[in-house]
N, C-alpha and C positions, 0 to 999 in steps of 0.2 A: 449666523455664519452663512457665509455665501458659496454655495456648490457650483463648484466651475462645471458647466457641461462636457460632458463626455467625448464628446464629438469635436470639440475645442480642445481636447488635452493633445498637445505635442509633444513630439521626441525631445525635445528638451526639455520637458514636465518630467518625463518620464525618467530622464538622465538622472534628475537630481532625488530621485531617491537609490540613486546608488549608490553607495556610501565611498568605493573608490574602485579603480580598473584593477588593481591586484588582488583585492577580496572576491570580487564577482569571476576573475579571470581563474583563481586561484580552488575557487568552491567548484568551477568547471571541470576545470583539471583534475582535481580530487574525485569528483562523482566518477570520471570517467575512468579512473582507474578502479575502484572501487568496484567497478561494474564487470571492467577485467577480470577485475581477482575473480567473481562470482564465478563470469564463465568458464574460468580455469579449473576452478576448485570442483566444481561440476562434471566436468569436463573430464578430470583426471579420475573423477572418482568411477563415470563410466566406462573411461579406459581399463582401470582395475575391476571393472563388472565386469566387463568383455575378457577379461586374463582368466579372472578367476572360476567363472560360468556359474557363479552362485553370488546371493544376495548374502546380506548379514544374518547370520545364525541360519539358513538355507542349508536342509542334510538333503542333498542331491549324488546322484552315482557320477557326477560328470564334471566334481567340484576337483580343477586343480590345485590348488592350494589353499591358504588361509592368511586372512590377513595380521598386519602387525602393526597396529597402530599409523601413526602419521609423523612428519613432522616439519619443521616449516625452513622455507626457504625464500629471501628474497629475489626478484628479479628486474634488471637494469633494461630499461625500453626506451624507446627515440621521447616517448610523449611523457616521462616520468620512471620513480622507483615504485614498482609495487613491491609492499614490504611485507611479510609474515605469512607468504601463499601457505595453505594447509595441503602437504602433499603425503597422500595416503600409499602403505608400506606393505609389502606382503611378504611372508617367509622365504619364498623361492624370490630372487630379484629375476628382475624382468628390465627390459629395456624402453622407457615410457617414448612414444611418438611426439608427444604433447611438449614435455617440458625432458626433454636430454639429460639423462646424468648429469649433475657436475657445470650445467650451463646456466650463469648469472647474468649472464648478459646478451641480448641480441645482437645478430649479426650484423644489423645497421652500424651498433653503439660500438664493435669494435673496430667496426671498417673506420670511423669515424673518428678513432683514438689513434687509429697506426694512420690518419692522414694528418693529424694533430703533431705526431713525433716527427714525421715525414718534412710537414711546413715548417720544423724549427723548434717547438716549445719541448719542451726539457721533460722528462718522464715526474718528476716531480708535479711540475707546472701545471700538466694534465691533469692527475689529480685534481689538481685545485682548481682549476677550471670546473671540473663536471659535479665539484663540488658544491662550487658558486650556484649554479642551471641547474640542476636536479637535486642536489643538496644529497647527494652518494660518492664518497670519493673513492678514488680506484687509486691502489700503492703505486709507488715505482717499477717494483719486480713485477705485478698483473701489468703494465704497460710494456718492458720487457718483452713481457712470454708472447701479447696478444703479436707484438712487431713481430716476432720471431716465427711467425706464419706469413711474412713474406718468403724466407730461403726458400719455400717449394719456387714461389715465383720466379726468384733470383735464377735459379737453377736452370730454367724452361727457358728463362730471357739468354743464357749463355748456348744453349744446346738448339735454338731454333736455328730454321735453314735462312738462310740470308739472299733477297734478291740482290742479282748481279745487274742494278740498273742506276749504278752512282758515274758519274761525269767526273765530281771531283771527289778525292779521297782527302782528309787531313789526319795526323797524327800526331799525337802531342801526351804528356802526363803532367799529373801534380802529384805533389809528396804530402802524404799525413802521418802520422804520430801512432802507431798501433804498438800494442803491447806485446812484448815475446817469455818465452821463457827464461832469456837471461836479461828482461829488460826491454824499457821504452826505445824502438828502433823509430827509423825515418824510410816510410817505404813508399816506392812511386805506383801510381795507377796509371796503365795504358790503357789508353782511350782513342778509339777511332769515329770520325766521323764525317756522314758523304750529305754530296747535295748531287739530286739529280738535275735529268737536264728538262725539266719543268720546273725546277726550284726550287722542288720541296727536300729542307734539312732535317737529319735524324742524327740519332748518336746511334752507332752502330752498336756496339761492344763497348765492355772496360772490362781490364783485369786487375787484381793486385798483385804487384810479382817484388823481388827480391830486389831489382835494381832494374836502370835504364841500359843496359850490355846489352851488345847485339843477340847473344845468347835467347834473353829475354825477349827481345823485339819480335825475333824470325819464329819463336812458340806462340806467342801473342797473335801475329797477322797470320800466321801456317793456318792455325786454327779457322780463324776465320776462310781462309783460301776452302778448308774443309768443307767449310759450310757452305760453299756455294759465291762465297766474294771472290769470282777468279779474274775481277776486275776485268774483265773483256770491254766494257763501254766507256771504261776509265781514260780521259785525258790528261788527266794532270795528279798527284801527288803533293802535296804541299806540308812538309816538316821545319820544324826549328832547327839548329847547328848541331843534334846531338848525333855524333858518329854510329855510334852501333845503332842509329834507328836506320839512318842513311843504307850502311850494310847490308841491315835485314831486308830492307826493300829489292834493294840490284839480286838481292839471292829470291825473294818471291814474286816480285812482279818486275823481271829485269827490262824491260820493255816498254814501260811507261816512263815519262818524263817525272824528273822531280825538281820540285820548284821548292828553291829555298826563303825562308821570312825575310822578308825584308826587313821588317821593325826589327827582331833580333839582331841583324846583320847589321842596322845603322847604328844600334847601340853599341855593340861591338867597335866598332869602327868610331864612333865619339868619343872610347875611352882611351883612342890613343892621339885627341888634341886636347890644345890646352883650351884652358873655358875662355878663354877672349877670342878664338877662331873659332867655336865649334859653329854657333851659329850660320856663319858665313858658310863655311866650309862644308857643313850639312846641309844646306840648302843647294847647294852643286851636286852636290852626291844625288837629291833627293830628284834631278833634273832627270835620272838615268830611268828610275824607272815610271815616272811620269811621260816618256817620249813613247809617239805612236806605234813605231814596229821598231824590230833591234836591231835592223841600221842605226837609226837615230839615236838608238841607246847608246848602241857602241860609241858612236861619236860622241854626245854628251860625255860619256865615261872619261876617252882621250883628252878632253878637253876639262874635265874636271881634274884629271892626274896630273897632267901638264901645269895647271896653276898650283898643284899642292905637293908634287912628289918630292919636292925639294927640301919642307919642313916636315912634313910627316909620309917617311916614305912608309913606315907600317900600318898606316892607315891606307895608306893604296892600295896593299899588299893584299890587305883585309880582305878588301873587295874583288879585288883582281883574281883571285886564288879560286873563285869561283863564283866568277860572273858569269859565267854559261848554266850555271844552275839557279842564277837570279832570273834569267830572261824568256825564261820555259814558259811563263805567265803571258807571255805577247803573241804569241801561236795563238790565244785561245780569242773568241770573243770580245768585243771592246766592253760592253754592259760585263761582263765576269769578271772583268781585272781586278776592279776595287775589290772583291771579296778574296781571291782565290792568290793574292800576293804576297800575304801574312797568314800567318797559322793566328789571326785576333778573333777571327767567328770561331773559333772551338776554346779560345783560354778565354773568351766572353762566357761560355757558357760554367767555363771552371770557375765564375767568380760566383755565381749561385751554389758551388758546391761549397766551396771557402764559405758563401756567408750562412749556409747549413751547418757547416761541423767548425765555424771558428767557436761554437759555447761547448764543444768538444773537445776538454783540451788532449783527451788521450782515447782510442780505440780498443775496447776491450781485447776483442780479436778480427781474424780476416774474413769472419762472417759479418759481424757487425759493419765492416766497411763495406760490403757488399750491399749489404741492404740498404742503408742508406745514400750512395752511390747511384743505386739501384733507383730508389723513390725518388731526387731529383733528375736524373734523367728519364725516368718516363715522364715525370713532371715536363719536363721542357718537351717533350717530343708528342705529348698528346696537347699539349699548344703550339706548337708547331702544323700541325695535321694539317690545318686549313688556312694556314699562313704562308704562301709560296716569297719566297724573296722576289721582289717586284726588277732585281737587276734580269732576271731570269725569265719573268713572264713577258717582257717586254719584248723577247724575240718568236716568242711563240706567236 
């Protein structure tokens, strides 16, 4: 038999007595947790030296208590489960440094479950995921309780001070399905959100409240006035057609412009042609706020009414009734207009929330929408950080 010299053996010699990547990957893995455990088990037993000031069977004057056997507990870590740690027990309880009361799991592994529920996957789901990867599965209800150490955050994200350096403000809600006492209701989430005048977009606020009433509106935005939004560098205001938001603004910020959607407004205004004009007819309308200042608007407008008020005078009407709150957007900027003319950069962002809670079909309660709410808008705002909208950077 011919002995390959030694010096000739290569990384591919060497490959092929591995019998495969998951055994050798797998015995790695193993060892090293195995090693864990030692230093735990160690570890804890000289934390219980240091409690106790005496050794086993040790008759010392300075012995505070006595021990009381052990017993075992797993624990859940980024790099695997160690399973059956021997955690040793003394009469008097004490509060171990090492391994916490009642803690199964590292703080990595639950950060990393409430960003799992966060991105979308179902309390279930998770489970079975970290099942798959570590082969330990966490219930529904431990996914739950671990999310449910968001509300401190939820809480601190409502009650911070708010800089006053947004240019534009927008205002807008969606509705979801949350549970009451007498039953599944339908309730809206106000939501604010500014871009300043470097470009950078945040979502300010959201609340869950009872209905879209002005009532509602003016405790929503007051609040934030509280905190420091007293809108002072604020040019513009940008809402949908809902009246009591409209309201609440002339009652807190009477002084800023407010510019109304155009996309709602054109929809509006197409439902009262018939479908063999609308295209046509929408394309005149759409001349009004594509013209450069609002001279040219107004005139486009005239001349768009002139060819249509005769077949659809409510569709002029539409427009006309408050085309002075359409045209608030030409004051500003030519680079800003496309954003700042529709409430669509803030119901863009609501379509990330819809595609969060549409395997949602109901809201337990109005914590739960909080936190949730909660986690995709920081989601969108800490990727936003470093993303200035480029209509914006372009004048700096």
């Amino acid at each position: 038999m011919v002995i390959k010299d030694m010096t000739a053996i290569t990384l591919k010699d060497l490959w092929k007595e591995v019998k495969s990547e998951d055994d050798w990957l797998g015995e790695i893995g193993q060892r090293t947790l195995n090693l864990v455990k030692l230093i735990l088990e160690s570890s804890l037993e000289d934390e219980l030296l240091e409690q106790l000031k005496a050794c086993r069977y040790q008759r010392t004057e300075v012995r505070r208590g006595y021990r009381n056997g052990h017993y075992r507990r797993n624990l859940f870590l980024p790099f695997g489960v160690i399973k059956s740690i021997k955690v040793p027990r003394s009469r008097i309880s004490y509060q171990s440094n090492i391994l916490p009361n009642y803690q199964r799991r590292a703080d990595k592994i639950n950060k990393m479950i409430r960003a799992m529920f966060l991105a979308g996957v179902s309390t279930r789901r998770v489970g079975e995921v970290l099942n798959i990867v570590w082969g330990e599965e966490v219930s529904p209800q431990t996914v739950s309780n671990i999310c449910c150490s968001l509300n401190r955050e939820v809480d601190s994200y409502h009650r911070r001070i708010i800089p006053d350096n947004y240019v534009y403000l927008f205002f807008d809600g969606i509705v979801l399905k949350t549970k009451t006492s007498t039953g599944v209701k339908k309730k809206p989430v106000l939501a604010c959100y500014g871009i300043t005048q470097a470009g950078k977009r945040e979502f300010i606020d959201f609340r869950l409240a009872s209905s879209e009433s002005e009532a509602q509106w003016e405790v929503f935005i007051n609040n934030l006035y509280q905190r420091g939004l007293s809108a002072n560098n604020c040019k513009l205001i940008c809402i949908d057609g809902c009246k009591g938001l409209h309201s609440a603004i002339d009652i807190i910020y009477p002084y800023i412009p407010i510019q109304r959607c155009w996309a709602h407004k054109l929809r509006n205004v197409s439902n009262y042609l018939k479908r063999k004009d609308q295209e046509k007819c929408m394309a005149g309308a759409k001349m009004v706020y594509q013209a450069d200042n609002r001279r040219q608007a107004v005139k486009a407008f005239n001349e768009w009414k002139s060819e249509w008020v005769m077949q659809y005078p409510r569709a002029i009407r539409c427009l006309e009734n408050d085309l002075d709150d359409m045209l608030h957007f030409l004051d500003c900027p030519v680079s800003h207009r496309i954003k700042i003319r529709t409430t669509n950069i803030i119901e863009r962002s609501f379509r990330e929330v819809r595609r969060r809670t549409k395997t949602i079909s109901c809201f337990n309660n109005s914590q739960s929408v909080d936190r949730i709410i909660y986690g995709v808008m920081n989601h969108l705002n800490n990727n936003w950080k470093d993303k200035p909208l480029p209509n914006f950077t372009q004048n700096i």
